[in-house]
DODO-406071 format. One line per 3 residues: number of its first residue (from 1); their letters; for each residue x, y, z of N, C-alpha, C. Coordinates in Angstrom, 1 decimal. Each point is the difference from the previous one (the first is absolute). Example, Ala and Ser with C-alpha at 12.3 -4.5 7.8 and 13.67 -1.06 7.14 Angstrom:
! residues 2
1	as	13.2 -5.7 7.8 -0.9 1.2 0.0 0.9 1.2 0.0  -0.4 1.1 -0.7 0.9 1.1 0.0 -0.8 1.1 0.8
! end
This chain:
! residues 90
1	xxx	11.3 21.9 0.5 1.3 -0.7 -0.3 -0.2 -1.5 0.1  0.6 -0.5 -1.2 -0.4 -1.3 0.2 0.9 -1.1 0.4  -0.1 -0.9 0.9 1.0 -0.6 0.8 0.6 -1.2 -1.1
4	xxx	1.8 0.0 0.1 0.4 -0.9 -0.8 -0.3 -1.6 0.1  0.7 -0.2 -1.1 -0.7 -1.8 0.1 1.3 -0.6 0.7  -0.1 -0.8 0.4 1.4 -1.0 0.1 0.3 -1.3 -0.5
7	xxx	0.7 -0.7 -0.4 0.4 -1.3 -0.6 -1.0 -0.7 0.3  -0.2 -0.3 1.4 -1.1 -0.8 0.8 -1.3 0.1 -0.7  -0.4 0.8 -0.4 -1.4 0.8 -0.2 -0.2 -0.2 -1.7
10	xxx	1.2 0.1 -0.6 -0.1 -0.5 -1.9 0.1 -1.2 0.1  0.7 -1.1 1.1 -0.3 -1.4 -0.2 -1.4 -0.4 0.5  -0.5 0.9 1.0 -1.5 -0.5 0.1 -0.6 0.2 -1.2
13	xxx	0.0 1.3 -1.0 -0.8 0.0 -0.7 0.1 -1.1 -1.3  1.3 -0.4 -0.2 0.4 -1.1 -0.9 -0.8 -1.4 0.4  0.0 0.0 1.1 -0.6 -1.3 0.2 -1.4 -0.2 -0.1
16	xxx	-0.9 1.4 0.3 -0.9 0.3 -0.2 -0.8 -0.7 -1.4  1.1 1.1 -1.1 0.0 -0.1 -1.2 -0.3 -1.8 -0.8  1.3 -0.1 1.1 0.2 -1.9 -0.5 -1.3 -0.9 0.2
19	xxx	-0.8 0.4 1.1 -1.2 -0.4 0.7 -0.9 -0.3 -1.2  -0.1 1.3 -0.1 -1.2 0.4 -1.2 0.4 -0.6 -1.2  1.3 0.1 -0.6 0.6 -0.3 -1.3 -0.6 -1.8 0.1
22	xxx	0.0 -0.7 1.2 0.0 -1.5 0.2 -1.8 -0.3 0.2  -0.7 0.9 0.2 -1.4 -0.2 -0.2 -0.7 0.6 -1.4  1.3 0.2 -1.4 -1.0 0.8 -0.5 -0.6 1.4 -0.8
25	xxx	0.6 0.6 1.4 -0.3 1.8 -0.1 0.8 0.3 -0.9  1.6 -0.4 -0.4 1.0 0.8 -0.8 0.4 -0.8 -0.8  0.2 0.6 -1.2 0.8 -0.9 -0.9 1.3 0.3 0.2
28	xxx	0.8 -1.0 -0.5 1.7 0.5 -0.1 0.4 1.1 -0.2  -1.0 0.6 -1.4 0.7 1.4 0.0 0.0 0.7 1.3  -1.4 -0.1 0.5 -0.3 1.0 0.8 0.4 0.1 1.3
31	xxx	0.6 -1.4 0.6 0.9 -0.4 0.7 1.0 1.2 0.2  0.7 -0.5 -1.1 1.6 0.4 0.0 -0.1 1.4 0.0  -0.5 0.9 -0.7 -0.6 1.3 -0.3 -0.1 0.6 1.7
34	xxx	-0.8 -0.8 0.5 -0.9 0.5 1.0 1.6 -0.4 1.1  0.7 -1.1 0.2 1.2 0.4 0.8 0.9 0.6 -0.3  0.2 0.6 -1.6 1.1 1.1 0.1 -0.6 1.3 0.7
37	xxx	-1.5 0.2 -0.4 -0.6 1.0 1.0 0.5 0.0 1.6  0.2 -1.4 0.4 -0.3 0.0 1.6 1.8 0.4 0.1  0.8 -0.7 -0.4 1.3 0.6 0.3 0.2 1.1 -0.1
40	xxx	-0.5 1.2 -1.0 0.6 1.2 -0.4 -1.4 0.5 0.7  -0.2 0.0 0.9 -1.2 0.5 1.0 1.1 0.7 1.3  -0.3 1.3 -0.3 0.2 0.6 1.2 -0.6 0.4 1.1
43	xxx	-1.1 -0.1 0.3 -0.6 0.1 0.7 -0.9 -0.7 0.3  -0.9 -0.1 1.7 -1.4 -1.2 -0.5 -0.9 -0.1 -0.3  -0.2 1.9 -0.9 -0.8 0.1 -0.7 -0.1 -0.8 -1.4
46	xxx	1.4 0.4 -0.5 0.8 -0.5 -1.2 -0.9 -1.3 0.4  0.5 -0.9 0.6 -0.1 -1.7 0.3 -1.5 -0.2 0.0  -1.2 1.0 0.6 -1.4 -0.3 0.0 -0.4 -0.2 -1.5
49	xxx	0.0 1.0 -0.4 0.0 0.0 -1.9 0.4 -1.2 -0.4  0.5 -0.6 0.7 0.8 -1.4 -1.1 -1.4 -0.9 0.1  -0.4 0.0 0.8 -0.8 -1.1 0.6 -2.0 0.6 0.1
52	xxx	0.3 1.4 -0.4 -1.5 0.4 0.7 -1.2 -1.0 -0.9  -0.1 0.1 -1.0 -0.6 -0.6 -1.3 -0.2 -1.9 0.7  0.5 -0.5 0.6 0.3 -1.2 0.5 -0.8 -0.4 1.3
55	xxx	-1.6 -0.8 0.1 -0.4 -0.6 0.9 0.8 -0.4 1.1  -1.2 0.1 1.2 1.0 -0.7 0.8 0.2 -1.8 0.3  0.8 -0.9 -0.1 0.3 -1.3 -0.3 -1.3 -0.8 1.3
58	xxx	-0.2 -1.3 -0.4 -0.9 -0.7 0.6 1.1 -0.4 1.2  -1.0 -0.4 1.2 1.2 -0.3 1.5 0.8 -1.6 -0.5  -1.4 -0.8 -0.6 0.4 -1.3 -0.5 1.0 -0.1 -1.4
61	xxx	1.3 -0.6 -0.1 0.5 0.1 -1.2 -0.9 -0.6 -0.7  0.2 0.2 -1.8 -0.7 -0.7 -0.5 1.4 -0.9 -0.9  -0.7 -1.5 -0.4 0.7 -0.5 -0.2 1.2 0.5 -1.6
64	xxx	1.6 -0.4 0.4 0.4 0.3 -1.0 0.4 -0.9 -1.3  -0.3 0.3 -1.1 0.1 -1.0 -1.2 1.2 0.3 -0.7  -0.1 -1.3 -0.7 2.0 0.2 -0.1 0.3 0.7 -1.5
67	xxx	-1.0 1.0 -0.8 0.2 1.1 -0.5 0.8 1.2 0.6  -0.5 -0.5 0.6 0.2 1.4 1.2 1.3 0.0 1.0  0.5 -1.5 -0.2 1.9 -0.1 1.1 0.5 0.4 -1.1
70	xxx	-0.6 -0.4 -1.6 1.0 0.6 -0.6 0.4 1.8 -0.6  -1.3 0.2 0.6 0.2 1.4 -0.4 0.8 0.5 1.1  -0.1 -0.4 1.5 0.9 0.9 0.7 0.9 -0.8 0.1
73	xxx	0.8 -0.9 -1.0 1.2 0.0 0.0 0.5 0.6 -1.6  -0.9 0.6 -0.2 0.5 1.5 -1.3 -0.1 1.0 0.4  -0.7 0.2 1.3 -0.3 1.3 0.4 1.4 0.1 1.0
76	xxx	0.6 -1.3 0.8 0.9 0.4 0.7 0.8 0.4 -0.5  0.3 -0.8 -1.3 1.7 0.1 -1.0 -0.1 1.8 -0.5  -1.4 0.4 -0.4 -0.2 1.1 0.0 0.3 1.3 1.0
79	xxx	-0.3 -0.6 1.4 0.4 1.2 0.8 1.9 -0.4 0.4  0.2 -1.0 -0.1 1.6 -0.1 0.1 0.6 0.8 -1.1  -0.3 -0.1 -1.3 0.6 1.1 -1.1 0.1 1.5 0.2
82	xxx	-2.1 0.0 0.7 0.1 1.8 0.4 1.3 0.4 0.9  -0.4 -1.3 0.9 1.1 0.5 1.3 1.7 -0.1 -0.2  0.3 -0.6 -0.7 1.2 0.5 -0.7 0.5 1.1 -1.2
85	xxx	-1.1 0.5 -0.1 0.0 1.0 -1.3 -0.1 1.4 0.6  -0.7 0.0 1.2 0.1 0.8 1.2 1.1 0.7 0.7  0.9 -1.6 0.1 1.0 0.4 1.3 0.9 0.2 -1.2
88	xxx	0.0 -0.3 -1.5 1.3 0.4 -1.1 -0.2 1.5 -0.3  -0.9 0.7 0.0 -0.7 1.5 -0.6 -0.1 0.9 1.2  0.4 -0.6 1.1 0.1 0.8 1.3 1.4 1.0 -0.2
! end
C-alpha cells in the first residue's frame, strides 16, 4: 500500500522541479507538464516518478542568468493559472 502524498510533499517536489528547470534540466514544457504531474500525484510513489529521470542537484548553486528569471516568471504565471483551474474544476 502506498502512502499518500500531502500538500507539503507536492510543494517539495515543485520546487525540486523549479531547481532543475533553473539549471537547465527542463524546458518549460516539461516544467509545467511535470507539475501538473506533481499536483495530481496521489501518492509518493506518484511524486517519485515526477522526478526519478532527474539528477541529483550540485550542493553549490550555480549561477542564475537572466534567461532564466524570465522563464520562472512564465513558469510561475503558469502554475498560478493551473492553480486556479484546479480549485474552478474541483
Amino acid at each position: 500500500m502506498d502512502t499518500r502524498a500531502s500538500d507539503d510533499d507536492r510543494q517539495r517536489v515543485v520546487e525540486l522541479l523549479q531547481r532543475h528547470t533553473a539549471v537547465g534540466r527542463l524546458s518549460l514544457d516539461e516544467f509545467t507538464d511535470r507539475v501538473g504531474n506533481a499536483y495530481n500525484a496521489r501518492t509518493l510513489r506518484d511524486l517519485a516518478v515526477v522526478t526519478s529521470d532527474l539528477p541529483p542537484l550540485p550542493e553549490k548553486p550555480l549561477p542564475v542568468r537572466r534567461d532564466l528569471i524570465v522563464l520562472f516568471a512564465i513558469a510561475a504565471v503558469t502554475l498560478l493559472l493551473l492553480a486556479l483551474y484546479m480549485a474552478v474544476t474541483r
